[in-house]
Phi, psi and omega in degrees: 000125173058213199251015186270150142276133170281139166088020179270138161259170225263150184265232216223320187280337198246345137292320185300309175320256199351315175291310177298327193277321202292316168297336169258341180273345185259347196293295191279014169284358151264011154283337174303316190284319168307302146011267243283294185319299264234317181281338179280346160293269174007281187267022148093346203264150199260008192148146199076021173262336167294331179320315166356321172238009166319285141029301176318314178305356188199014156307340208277322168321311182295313184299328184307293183336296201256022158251324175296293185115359199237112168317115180119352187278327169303300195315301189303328194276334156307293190279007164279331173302301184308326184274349187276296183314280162007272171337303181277008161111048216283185175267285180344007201055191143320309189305335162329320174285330167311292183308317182258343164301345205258302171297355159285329163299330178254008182290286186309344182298299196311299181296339138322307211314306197242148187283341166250159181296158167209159185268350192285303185293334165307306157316315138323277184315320168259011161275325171249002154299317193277340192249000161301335186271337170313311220283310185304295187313327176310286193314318171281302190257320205250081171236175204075012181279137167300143173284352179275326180302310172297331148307296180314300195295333153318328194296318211277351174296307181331284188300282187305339150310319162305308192255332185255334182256287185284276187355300178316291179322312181299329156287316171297332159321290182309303170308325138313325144324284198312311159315336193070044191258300198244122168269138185294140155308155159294339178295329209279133148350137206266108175236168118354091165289100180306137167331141184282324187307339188249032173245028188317300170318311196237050103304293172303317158305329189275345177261013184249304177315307162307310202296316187282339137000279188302299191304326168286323183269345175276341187215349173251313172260125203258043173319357168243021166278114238258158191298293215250048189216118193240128173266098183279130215164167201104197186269105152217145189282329205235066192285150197210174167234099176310068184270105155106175154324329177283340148296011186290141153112355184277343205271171186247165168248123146216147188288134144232155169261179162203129181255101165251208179266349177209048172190068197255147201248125176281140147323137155185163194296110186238143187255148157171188178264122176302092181318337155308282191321310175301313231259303172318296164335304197290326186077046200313175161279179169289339174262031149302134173263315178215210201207114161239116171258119210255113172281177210289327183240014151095007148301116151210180199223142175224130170264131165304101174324292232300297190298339149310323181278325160240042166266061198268348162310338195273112179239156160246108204227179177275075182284086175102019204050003182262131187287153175196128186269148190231123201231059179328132131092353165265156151326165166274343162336306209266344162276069196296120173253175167081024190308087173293308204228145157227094192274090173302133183264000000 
């Protein structure tokens, strides 16, 4: 099937690939969610509008494949990405190891289908690799979401599976060759190394990336920022760091449901500290307008000060050992976990 030898075991350069790819696709999917985030502000939507750069998630897979040549190089180079996400504190969990096994599985499937490589299967193949994690998450996470809503964000899983997983990868192979940065297994089809001048696009992609790379992990993202811990700041006269532990005997109890767009939660009882209270502390000014609560990957959601001020049901409380703001009577958008910054404006 397709271009692996069967009964081979995989040799020492192609677990280090492996390991190397795996390890840079698990570093860097939370800046991909950061992306994510970031498109989904864009078009307004509290979610799926990020499938849009999903294709990132399964480039590394792709890429393992067709430098190895071996069946099982998708799959294994999937589920060390998903343990590598998983470890550094992915939002997504355990399900993570799923999601990419199951897209790696299908890695390997797709590039089997034919004995020689195409850039046409590739691209297949990483269009329906990519739009498998909707499917999966539908199935874990996403109920009561409408099926045109589940679709729509498959399409768009699709296109970018197509164009950021395969194409990409397929190029990005080549352009290693050429350089002479990788040399291909002996398993992989054999080409012609192209000149690096007819890889411009994805150069330029790889270097719009890296930059934004740099700019997230340099100003946004806070790998020493403690679980049950908030910086509180902006226009406030008394800016602080919110722990917490530090709040024992303050907290209130209230039932809320939470209804979002791709989720819902039944009533029940959440414990927790008053975001008034906190904010109150902080001293806002008097010209504050609003509250922005900022997650761990650069998800945030904003609130009208006025309706924070009479409002003491919005709490902030401990989901997981991790803060998570609980927002009664708000969207579900707006229950942000993983709560890092609370910037008053």
């Amino acid at each position: 099937m397709g271009d692996e030898t069967t009964g081979e075991r995989f040799g020492v350069r192609d677990l280090v690939l492996i390991a190397l790819l795996a390890a840079a696709g698990g570093v860097l999917s939370t800046y991909i969610g950061y992306l994510g985030n970031l498109i989904n502000r864009l078009f307004g939507v509290p979610f799926g509008a990020g499938q849009l750069i999903a294709g990132l998630h399964v480039v590394w897979s792709l890429l393992a494949r067709l430098l190895i040549g071996r069946f099982g190089s998708g799959a294994l180079t999937g589920v060390l990405k998903g343990a590598v996400e998983f470890l550094s504190g992915g939002t997504h969990g355990v399900v993570v190891l799923l999601v990419s096994l199951v897209e790696g599985l299908l890695v390997d499937l797709g590039m089997g289908i034919l004995r020689r490589r195409s850039l046409v299967l590739t691209m297949i193949t990483g269009a329906v690799a990519s739009a498998s994690n909707v499917f999966v998450f539908q199935a874990i996470y996403f109920s009561g979401v409408s099926i045109r809503f589940i679709l729509v964000m498959a399409g768009l899983a699709l296109v970018s599976g197509a164009v950021f997983g395969g194409y990409l990868a397929w190029d990005v192979e080549r352009l290693l060759v050429a350089s002479r940065i990788v040399r291909r297994s002996s398993r992989a089809a054999s080409a012609k190394a192209r000149s690096w001048k007819r890889h411009v696009v994805t150069l330029a992609v790889i270097l719009a990336l890296l930059g934004g790379g740099v700019y997230y992990y340099v100003t946004v993202y806070d790998p020493f920022a403690a679980p049950d811990e908030a910086l509180v700041t902006g226009a406030v006269d008394a800016p602080f760091t919110f722990r917490y532990g530090d709040w024992d005997g303050e907290e209130r109890t209230v039932r809320a449901e939470m209804r979002g767009s791709v989720t819902y939660v039944p009533p029940r009882d959440y414990v927790g500290v008053p975001l008034l209270d906190v904010l109150e502390k902080a001293r806002s000014r008097p010209d504050a307008s609003s509250v922005r609560a900022i997650a761990d990957d650069g998800y945030e959601a904003t609130f009208e000060w006025e309706a924070i001020r009479s409002d003491p049901d919005v709490l902030l409380t401990l989901d997981e050992g991790r803060l998570r703001l609980v927002a009664p009577g708000y969207d579900g958008a707006y229950w942000v976990r993983r709560v890092t910054k609370l910037v008053v404006e």
